[in-house]
N, CA, C and O of each residue as an XYZ file, in Angstrom:
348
protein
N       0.850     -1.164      0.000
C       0.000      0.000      0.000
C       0.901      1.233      0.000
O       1.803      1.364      0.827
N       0.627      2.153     -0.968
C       0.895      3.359     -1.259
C       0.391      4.636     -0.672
O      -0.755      5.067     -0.798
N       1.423      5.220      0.018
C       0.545      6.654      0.357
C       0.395      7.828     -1.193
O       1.417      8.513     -1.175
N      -0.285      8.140     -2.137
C      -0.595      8.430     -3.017
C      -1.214      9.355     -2.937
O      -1.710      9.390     -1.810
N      -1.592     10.479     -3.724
C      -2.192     11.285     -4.050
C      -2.072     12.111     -5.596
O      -1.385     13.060     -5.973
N      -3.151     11.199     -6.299
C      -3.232     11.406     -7.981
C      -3.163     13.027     -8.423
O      -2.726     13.581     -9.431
N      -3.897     13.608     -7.007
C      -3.540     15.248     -7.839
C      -2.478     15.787     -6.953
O      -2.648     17.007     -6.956
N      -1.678     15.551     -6.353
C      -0.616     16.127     -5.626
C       1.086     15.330     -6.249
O       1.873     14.967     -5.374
N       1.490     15.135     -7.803
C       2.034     15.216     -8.670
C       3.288     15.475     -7.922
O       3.617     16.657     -8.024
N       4.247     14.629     -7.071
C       5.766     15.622     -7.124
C       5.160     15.832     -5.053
O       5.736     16.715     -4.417
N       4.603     15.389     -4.677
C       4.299     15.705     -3.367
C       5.263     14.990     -2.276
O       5.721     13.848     -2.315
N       5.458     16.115     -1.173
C       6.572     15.142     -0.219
C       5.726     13.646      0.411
O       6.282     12.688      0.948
N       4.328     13.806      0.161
C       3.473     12.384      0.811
C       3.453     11.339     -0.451
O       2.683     10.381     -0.393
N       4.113     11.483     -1.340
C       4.056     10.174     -2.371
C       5.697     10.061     -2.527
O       6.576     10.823     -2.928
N       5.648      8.505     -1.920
C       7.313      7.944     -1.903
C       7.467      7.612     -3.101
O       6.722      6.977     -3.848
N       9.014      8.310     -3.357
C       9.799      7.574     -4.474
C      10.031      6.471     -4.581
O       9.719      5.796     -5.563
N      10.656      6.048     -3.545
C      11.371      4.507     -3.205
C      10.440      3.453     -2.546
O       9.516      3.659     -1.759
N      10.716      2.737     -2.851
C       9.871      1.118     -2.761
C      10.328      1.301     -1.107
O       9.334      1.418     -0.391
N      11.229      1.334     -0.593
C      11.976      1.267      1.200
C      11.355      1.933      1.736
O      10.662      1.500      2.656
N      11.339      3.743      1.259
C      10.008      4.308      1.883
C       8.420      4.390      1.986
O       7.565      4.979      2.646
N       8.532      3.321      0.800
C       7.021      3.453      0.835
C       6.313      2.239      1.592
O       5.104      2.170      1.810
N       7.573      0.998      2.069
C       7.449      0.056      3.107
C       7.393      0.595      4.387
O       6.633      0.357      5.325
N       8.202      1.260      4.283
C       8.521      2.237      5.946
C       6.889      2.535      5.959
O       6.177      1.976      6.793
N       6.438      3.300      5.143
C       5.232      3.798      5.573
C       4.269      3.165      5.559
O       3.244      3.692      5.993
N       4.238      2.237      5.218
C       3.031      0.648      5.293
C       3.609      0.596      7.310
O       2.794      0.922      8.173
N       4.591      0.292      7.563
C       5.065     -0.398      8.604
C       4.724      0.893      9.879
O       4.258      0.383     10.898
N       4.857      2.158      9.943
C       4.298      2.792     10.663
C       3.029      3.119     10.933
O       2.749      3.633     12.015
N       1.832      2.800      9.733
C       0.850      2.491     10.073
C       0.367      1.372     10.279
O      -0.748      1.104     10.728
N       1.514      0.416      9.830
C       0.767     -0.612     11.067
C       1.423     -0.543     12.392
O       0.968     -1.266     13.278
N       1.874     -0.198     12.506
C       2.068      0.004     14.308
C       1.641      1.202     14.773
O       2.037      1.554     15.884
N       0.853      1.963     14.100
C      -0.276      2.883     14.913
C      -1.698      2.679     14.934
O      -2.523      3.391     15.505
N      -1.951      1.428     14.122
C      -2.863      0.411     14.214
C      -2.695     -0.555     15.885
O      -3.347     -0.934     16.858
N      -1.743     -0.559     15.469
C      -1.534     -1.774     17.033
C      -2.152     -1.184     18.039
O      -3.084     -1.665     18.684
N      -1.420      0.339     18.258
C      -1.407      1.015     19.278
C      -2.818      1.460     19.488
O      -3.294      1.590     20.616
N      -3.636      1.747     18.125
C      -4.960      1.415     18.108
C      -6.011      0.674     19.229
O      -6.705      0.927     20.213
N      -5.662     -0.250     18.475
C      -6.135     -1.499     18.859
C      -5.839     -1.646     20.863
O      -6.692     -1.628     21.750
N      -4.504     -1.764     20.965
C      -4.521     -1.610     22.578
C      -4.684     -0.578     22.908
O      -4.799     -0.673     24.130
N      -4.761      0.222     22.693
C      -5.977      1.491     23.728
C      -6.898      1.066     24.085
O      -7.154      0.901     25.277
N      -7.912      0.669     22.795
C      -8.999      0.228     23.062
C      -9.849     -0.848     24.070
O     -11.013     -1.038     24.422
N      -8.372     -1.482     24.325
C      -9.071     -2.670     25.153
C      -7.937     -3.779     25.230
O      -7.512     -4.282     24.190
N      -7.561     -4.069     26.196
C      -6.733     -5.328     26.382
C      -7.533     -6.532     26.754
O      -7.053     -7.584     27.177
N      -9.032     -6.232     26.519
C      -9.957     -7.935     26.279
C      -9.987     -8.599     24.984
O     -10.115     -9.803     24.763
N      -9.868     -7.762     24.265
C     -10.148     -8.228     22.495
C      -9.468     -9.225     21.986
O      -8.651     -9.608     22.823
N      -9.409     -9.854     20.971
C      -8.745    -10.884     20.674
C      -7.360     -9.928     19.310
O      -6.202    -10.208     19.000
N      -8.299     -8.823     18.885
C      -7.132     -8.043     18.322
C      -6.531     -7.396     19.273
O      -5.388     -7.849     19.197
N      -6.539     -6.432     20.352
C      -5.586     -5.876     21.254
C      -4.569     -6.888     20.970
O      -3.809     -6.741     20.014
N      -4.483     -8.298     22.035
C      -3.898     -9.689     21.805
C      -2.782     -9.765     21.119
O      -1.600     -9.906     21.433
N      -3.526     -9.613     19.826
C      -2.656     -9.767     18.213
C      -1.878     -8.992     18.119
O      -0.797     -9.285     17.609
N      -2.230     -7.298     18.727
C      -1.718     -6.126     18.153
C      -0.516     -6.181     18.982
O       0.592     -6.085     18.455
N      -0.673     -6.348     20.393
C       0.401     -6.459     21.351
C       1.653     -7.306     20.918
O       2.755     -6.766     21.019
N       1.556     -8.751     20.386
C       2.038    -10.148     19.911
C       2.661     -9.357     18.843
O       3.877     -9.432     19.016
N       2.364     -8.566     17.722
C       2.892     -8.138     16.444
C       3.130     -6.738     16.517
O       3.178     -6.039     15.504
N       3.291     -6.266     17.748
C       4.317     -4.410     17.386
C       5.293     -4.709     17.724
O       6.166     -4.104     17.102
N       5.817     -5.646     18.728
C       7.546     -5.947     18.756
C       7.934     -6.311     17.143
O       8.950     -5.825     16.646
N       7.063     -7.184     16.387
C       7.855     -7.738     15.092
C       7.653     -6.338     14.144
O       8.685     -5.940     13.602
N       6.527     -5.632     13.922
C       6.622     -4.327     13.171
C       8.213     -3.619     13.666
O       9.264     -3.528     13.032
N       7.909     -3.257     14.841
C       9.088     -2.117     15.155
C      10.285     -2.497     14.950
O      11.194     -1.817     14.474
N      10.329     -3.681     15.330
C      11.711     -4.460     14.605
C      11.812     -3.969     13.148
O      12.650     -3.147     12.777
N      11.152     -4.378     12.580
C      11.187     -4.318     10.928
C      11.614     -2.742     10.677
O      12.618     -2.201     10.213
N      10.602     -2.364     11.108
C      10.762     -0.771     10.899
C      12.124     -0.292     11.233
O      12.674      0.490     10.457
N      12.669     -0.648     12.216
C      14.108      0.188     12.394
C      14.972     -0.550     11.456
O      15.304      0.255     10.586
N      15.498     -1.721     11.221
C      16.008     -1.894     10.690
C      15.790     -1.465      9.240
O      16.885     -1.185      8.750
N      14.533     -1.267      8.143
C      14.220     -0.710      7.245
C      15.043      0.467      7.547
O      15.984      0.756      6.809
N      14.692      1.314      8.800
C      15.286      2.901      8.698
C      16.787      2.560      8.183
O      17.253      2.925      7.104
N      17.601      1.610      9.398
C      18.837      1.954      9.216
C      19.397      1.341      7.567
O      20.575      1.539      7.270
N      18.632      0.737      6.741
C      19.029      0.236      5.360
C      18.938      1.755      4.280
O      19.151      1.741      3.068
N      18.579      2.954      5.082
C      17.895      3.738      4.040
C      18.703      4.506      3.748
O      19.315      4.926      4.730
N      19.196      5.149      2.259
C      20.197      6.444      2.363
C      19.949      7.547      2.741
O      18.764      7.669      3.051
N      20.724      8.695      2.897
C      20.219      9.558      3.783
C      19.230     10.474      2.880
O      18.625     11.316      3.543
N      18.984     10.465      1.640
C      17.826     11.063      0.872
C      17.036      9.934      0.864
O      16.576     10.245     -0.235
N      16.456      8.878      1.115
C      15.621      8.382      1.187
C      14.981      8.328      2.994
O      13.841      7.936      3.246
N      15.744      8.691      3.834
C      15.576      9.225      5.114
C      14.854     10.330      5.105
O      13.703     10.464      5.522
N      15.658     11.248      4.545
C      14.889     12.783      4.019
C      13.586     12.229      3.995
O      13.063     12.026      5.090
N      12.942     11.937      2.946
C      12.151     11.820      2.387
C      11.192     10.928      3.077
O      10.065     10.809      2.598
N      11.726      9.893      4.814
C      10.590      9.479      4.911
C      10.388     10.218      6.057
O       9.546      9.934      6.909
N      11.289     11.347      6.104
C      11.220     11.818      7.865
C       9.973     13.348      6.817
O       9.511     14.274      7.484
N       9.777     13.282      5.750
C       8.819     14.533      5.170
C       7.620     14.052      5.308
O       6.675     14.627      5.849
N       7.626     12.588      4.640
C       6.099     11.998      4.869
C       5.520     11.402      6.292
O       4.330     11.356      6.606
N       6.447     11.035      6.941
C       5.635     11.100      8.279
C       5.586     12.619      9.408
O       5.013     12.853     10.472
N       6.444     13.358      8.568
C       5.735     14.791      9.336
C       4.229     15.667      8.891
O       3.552     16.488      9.511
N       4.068     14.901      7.189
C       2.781     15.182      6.975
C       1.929     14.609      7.512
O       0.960     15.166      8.026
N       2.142     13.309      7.495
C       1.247     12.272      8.506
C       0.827     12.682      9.573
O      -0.370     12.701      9.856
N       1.788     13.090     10.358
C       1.610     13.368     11.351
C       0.742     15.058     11.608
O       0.021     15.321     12.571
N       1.089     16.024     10.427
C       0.152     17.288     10.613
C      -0.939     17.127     10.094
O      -1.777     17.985     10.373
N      -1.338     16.056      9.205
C      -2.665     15.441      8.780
C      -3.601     15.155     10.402
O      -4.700     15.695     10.529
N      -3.174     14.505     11.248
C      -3.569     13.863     12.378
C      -3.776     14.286     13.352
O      -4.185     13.606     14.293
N      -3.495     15.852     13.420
C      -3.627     16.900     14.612
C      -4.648     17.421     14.435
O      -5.035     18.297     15.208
């Protein structure tokens, strides 16, 4: 999954690179997790979510540290939009 936007052509929220555009699959799923356990540590997803953010965050850092430093750039732009999207 692609963060995309068909009329925003050249935008810092559409990744160049296949690495960043994993990175950004992988941070929303671990703000899914975190989701999920807020909500409730009865659920059978809380459970799941808890069981699978150690293996996301794993992934995720190591993705970071594989990245060059313009492809860093570039994912530290799209999760600051992300993140001013969300405020």
């Amino acid at each position: 999954m692609f963060i995309t936007r068909s009329s925003d052509s050249g935008s810092a929220t559409k990744p160049s690179s296949a690495r960043v555009a994993r990175a950004l699959e992988i941070h929303r799923s671990v703000a899914a997790c975190n989701a999920h356990i807020a909500r409730g540590s009865d659920s059978t997803h809380a459970l799941t979510a808890a069981l699978m953010l150690p293996c996301y965050k794993t992934e995720f850092r190591n993705l970071v540290l594989a990245l060059t430093s313009d492809e860093e750039r570039e994912l530290r732009y799209a999760l600051d939009a992300l993140c001013d999207c969300a405020a």
